[in-house]
SEMI-923828 format. One record per residue (C-alpha): x, y, z; residue in three letters. Coordinates in steps of 0.25 Angstrom, whole numbers, always signed. Example, Ala and Ser with C-alpha at 12.3 -4.5 7.8 and 13.67 -1.06 7.14 Angstrom:
R_+49_-18_+31_ALA .
R_+55_-4_+29_SER .
! end
This chain:
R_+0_+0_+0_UNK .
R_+6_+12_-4_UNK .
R_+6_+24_+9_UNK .
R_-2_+35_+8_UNK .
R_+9_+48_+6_UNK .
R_+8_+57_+23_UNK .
R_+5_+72_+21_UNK .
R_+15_+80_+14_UNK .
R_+21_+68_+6_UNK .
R_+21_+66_-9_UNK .
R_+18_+53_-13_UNK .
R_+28_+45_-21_UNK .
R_+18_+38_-31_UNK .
R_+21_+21_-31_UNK .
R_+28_+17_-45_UNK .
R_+25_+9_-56_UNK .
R_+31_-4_-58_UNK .
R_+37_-7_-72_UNK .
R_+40_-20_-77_UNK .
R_+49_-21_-87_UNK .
R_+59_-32_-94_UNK .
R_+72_-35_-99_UNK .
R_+70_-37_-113_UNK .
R_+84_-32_-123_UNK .
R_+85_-27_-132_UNK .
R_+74_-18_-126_UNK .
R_+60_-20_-131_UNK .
R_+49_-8_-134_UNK .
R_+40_-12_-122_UNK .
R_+53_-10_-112_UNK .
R_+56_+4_-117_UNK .
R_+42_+8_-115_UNK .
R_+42_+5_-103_UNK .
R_+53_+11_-98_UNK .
R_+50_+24_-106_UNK .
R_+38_+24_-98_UNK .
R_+45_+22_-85_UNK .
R_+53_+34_-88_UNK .
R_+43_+43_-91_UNK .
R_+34_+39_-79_UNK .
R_+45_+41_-68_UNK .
R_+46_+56_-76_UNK .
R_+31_+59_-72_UNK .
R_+35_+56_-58_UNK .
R_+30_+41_-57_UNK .
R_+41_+32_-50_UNK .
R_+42_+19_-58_UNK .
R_+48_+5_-55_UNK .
R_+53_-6_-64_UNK .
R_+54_-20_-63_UNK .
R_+63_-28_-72_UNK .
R_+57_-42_-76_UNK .
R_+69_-51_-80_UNK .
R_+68_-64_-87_UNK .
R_+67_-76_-75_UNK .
R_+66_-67_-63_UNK .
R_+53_-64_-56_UNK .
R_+56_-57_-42_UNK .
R_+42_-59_-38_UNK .
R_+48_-52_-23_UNK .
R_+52_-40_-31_UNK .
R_+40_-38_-39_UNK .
R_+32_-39_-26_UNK .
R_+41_-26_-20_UNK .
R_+41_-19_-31_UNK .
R_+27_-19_-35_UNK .
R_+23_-17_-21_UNK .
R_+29_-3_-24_UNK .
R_+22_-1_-37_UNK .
R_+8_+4_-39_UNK .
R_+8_-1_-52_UNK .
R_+16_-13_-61_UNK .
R_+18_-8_-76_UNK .
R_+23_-19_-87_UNK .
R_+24_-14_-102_UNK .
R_+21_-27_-109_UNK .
R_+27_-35_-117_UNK .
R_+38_-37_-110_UNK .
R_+50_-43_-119_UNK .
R_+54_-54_-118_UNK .
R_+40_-61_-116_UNK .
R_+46_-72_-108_UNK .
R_+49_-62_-97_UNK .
R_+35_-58_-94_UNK .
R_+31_-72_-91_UNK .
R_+33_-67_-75_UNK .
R_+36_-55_-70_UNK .
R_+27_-47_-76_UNK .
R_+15_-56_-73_UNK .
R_+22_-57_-59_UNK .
R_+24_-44_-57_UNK .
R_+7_-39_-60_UNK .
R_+3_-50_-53_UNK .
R_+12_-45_-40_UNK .
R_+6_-30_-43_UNK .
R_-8_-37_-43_UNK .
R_-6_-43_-30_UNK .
R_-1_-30_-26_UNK .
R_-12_-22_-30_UNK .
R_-4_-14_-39_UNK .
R_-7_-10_-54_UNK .
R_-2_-18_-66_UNK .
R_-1_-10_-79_UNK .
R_+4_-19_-92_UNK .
R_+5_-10_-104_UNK .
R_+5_-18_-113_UNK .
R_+11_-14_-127_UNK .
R_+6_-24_-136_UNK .
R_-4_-37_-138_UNK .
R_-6_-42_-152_UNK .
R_+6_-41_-159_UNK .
R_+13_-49_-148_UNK .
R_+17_-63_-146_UNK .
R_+8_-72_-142_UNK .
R_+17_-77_-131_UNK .
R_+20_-63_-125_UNK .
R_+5_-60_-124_UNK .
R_+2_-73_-119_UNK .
R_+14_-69_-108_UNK .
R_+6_-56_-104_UNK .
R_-7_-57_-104_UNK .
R_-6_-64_-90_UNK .
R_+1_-50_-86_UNK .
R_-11_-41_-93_UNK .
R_-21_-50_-84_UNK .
R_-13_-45_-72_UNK .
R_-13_-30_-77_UNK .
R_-22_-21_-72_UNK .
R_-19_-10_-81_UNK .
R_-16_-14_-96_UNK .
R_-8_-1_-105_UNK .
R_-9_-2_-119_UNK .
R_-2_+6_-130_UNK .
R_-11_+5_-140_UNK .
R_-26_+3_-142_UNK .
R_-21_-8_-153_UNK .
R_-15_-16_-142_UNK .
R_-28_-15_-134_UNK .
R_-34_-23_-146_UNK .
R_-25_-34_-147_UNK .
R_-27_-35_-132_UNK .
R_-43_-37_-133_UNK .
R_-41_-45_-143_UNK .
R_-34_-56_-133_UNK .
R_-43_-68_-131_UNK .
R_-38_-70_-117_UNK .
R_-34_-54_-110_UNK .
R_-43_-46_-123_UNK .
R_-51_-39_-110_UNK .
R_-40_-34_-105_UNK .
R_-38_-25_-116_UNK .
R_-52_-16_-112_UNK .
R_-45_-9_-98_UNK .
R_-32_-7_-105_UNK .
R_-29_+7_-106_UNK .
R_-18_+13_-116_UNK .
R_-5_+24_-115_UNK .
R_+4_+31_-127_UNK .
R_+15_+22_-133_UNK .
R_+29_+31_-134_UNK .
R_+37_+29_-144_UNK .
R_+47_+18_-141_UNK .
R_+59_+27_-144_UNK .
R_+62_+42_-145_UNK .
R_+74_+48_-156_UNK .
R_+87_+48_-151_UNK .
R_+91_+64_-153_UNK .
R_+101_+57_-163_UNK .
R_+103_+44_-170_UNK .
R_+114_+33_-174_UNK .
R_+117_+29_-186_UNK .
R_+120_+16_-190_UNK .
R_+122_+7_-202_UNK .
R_+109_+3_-205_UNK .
R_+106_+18_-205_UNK .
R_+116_+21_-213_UNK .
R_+112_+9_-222_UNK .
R_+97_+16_-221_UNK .
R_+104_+30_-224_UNK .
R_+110_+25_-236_UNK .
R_+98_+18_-242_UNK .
R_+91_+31_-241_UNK .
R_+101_+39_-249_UNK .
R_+101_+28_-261_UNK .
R_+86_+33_-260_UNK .
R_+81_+20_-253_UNK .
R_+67_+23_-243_UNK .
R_+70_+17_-229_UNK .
R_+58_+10_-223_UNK .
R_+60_+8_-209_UNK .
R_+52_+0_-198_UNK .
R_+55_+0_-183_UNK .
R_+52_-8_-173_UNK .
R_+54_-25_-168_UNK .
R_+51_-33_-180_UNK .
R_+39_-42_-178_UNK .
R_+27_-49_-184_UNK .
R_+17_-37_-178_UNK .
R_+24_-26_-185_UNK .
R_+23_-34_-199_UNK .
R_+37_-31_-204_UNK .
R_+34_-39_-216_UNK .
R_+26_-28_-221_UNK .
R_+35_-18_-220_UNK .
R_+42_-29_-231_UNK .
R_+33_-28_-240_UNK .
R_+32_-12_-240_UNK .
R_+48_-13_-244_UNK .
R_+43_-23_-257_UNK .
R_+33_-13_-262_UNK .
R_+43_-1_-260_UNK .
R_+54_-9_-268_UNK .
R_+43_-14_-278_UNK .
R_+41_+1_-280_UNK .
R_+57_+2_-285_UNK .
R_+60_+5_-271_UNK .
R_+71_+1_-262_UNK .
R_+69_+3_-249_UNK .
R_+77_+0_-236_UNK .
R_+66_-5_-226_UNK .
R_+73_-5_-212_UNK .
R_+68_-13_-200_UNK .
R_+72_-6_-188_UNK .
R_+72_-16_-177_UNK .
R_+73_-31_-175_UNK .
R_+64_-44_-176_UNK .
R_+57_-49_-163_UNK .
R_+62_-62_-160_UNK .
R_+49_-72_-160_UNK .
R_+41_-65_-168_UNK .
R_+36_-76_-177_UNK .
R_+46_-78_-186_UNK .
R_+44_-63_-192_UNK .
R_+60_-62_-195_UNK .
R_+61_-74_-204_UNK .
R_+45_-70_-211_UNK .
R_+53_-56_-211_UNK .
R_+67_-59_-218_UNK .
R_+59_-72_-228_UNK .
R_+50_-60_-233_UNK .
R_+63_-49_-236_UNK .
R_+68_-60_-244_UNK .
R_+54_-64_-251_UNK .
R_+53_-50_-254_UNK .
R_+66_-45_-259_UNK .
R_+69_-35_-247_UNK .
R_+83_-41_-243_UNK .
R_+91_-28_-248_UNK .
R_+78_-20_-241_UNK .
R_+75_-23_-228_UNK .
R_+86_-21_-216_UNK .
R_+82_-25_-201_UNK .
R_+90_-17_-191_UNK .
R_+89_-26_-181_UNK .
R_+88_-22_-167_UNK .
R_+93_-5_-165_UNK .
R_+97_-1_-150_UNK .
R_+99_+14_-149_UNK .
R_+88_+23_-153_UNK .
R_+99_+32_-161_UNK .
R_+102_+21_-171_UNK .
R_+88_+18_-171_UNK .
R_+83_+31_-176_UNK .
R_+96_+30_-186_UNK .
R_+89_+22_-191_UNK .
R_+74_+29_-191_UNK .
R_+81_+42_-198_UNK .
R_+86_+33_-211_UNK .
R_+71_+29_-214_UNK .
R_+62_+35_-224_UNK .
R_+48_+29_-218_UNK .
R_+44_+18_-207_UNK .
R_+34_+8_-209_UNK .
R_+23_-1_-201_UNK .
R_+13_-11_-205_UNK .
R_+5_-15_-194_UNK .
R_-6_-24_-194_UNK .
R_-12_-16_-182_UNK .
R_-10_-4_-187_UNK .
R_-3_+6_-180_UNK .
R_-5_+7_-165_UNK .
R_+0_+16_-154_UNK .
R_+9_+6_-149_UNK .
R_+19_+6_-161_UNK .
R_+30_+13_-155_UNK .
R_+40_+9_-166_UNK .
R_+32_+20_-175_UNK .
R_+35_+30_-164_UNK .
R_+49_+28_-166_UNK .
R_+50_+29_-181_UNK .
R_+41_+41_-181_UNK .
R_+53_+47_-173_UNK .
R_+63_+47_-186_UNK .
R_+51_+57_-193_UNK .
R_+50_+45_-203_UNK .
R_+35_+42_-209_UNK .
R_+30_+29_-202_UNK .
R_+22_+21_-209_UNK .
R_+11_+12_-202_UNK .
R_-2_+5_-202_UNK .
R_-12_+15_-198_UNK .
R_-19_+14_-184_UNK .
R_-30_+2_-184_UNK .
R_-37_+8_-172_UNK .
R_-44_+23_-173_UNK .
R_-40_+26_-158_UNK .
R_-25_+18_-158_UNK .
R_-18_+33_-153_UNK .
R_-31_+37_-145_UNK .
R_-21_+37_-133_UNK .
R_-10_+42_-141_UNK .
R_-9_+56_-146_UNK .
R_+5_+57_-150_UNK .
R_+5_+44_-158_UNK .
R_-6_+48_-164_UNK .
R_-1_+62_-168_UNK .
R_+12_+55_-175_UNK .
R_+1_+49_-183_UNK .
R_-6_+61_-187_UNK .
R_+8_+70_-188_UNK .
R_+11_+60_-201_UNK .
R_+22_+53_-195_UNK .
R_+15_+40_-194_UNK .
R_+9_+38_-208_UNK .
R_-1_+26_-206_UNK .
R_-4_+18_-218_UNK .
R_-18_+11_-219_UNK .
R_-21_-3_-213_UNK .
R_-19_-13_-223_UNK .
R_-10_-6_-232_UNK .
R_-1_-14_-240_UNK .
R_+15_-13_-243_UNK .
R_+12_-5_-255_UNK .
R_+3_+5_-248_UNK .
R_+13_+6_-237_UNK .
R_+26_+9_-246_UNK .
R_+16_+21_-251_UNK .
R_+17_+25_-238_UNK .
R_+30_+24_-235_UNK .
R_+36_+32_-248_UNK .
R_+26_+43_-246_UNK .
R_+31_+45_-232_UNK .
R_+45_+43_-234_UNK .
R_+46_+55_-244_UNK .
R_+38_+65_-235_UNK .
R_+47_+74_-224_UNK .
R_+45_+70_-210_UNK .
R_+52_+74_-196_UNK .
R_+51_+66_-183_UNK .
R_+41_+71_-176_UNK .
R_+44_+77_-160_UNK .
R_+42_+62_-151_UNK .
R_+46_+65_-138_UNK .
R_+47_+50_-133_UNK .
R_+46_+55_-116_UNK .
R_+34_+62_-119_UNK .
R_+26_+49_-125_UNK .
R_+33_+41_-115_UNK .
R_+27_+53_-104_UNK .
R_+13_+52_-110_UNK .
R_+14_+35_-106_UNK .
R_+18_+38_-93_UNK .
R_+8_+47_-90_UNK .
R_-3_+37_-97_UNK .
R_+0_+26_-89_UNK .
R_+2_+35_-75_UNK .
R_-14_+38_-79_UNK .
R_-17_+23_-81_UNK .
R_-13_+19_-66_UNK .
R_-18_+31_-61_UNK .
! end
């Protein structure tokens, strides 16, 4: 029970208890949620963490520690899958007996493995507060057979972007490489983000066929790196360049570690690209970034009439241009379209100020728990 403060005191509010994992490289959800970490402790809110390694569940220090929380926040999934077998489910089970809150945000649902949401459905039935970044999400949640009612008390907050512009960037030889094909006169199509099944890369494939069966010869670049045990995608990937001729054209840069060389990269690309069978949706981050290089994005436009409801900046990137969205359904020729058009007009990046998103999370969830 937490004491009442005697006359004359200020009360020191209790903090929040963060879950958080071990996962390297880093993964998306991780720097999430220690952005919005930070920018809590700026608004004055003490914040604790609790760092769930693989094969090691302290059930004495859980206990302690979230005696002094009054509430237990995990930003889910958590990478590696296999380490949130435990300890999360340990941890909002503990908070539960201790009459404390249990907030998961959860990030995604339907474009997960099976396995990982089979892992953390047990910890969304032990949630009493479910965070969502998306009303997409919240969708794919309700349409679960076993927690879809769930879905109707979840509430959502603003997705930052997942990384801010460096105030300068690195080159490097795929840079340079990029920098070169552009002088020969080349377009660079780039896509950030992990390569998986969900973000159907093989469609970006096929935009590359139509621009080189226009007399073109395009560089598409992948920025990013394959997610191991995503059914097979690397092998469909590399079997479908070779099927299509695009072994001179496509370049997969693999995993990049500093946000400098990363956005060497950004600034050598004519015009990004995303076909997504959901549409875009508030929770796509990755098209936060690449609007940073002031670079046309590309993408599937919005299924959902209300998907930036609770977002008013991501929707006034949308409005400002700097996302082009192309229709549901559209095909590679329709998107190359898109993709010269945009590429030949001017564009600037547009002011993104990373804490300020990051702020308008922190103070979203704060109104959540009250």
């Amino acid at each position: 029970m937490t004491q009442r403060p005697r006359p004359g005191e200020t009360r020191v509010p209790s903090p929040c208890l963060h879950l958080v994992g071990t996962g390297h490289p880093p993964c998306g959800v991780g720097d999430f949620a220690g952005q919005l970490i930070e920018a809590l402790r700026c608004q004055g809110q003490p914040q604790e963490t609790l760092v769930l390694e693989p094969g090691r569940v302290p059930l004495g220090e859980i206990w302690r520690v979230v005696g002094r929380a009054r509430a237990v926040v995990a930003n889910l999934p958590l990478v590696p899958w296999k380490r949130a077998l435990v300890g999360p489910p340990s941890a909002f089970a503990i908070a539960l007996l201790r009459r404390r809150r249990r907030v998961a945000i959860l990030h995604e649902w339907g474009g997960m493995h099976r396995l990982r949401r089979l892992v953390l459905r047990p910890l969304l039935l032990l949630a009493d507060t479910i965070v969502l970044l998306s009303p997409q999400v919240r969708e794919e949640l309700a349409a679960d057979p076993l927690i879809g009612r769930l879905a109707r008390r979840a509430v959502m907050m603003p997705l930052p972007p997942n990384i801010a512009r460096p105030t300068v960037s690195a080159r490097s030889s795929l840079s340079e490489r990029m920098r070169a094909a552009r002088a020969e006169g080349r377009l660079v199509l780039g896509h950030f983000g992990s390569i998986y099944p969900g973000k159907q890369p093989e469609a970006i494939l096929d935009i590359a066929a139509s621009l080189k069966a226009r007399g073109g010869d395009p560089l598409v670049v992948f920025i990013g790196s394959f997610i191991r045990a995503s059914d097979g995608i690397e092998e469909i990937f590399w079997n479908k360049i070779a099927t299509l001729g695009l072994a001179e054209t496509v370049v997969v840069s693999g995993y990049v570690a500093s946000p400098e060389e990363l956005f060497g990269l950004f600034d050598e690309v004519d015009a990004f690209a995303y076909v997504l069978p959901e549409g875009l949706t508030a929770r796509r981050a990755s098209v936060l970034a690449c609007v940073q290089a002031g670079r046309p994005v590309i993408v599937t436009e919005p299924k959902r009439a209300d998907e930036f409801d609770h977002h008013p900046r991501f929707r006034a990137l949308l409005a400002g241009g700097a996302i082009v969205a192309a229709p549901a359904g559209a095909g590679p020729e329709a998107y190359a379209d898109l993709v010269l058009a945009a590429a030949a007009r001017p564009t600037l990046p547009p002011k993104l100020d990373r804490q300020i998103w990051f702020a308008d999370a922190a103070r979203s969830l704060r109104e959540i728990l009250g």
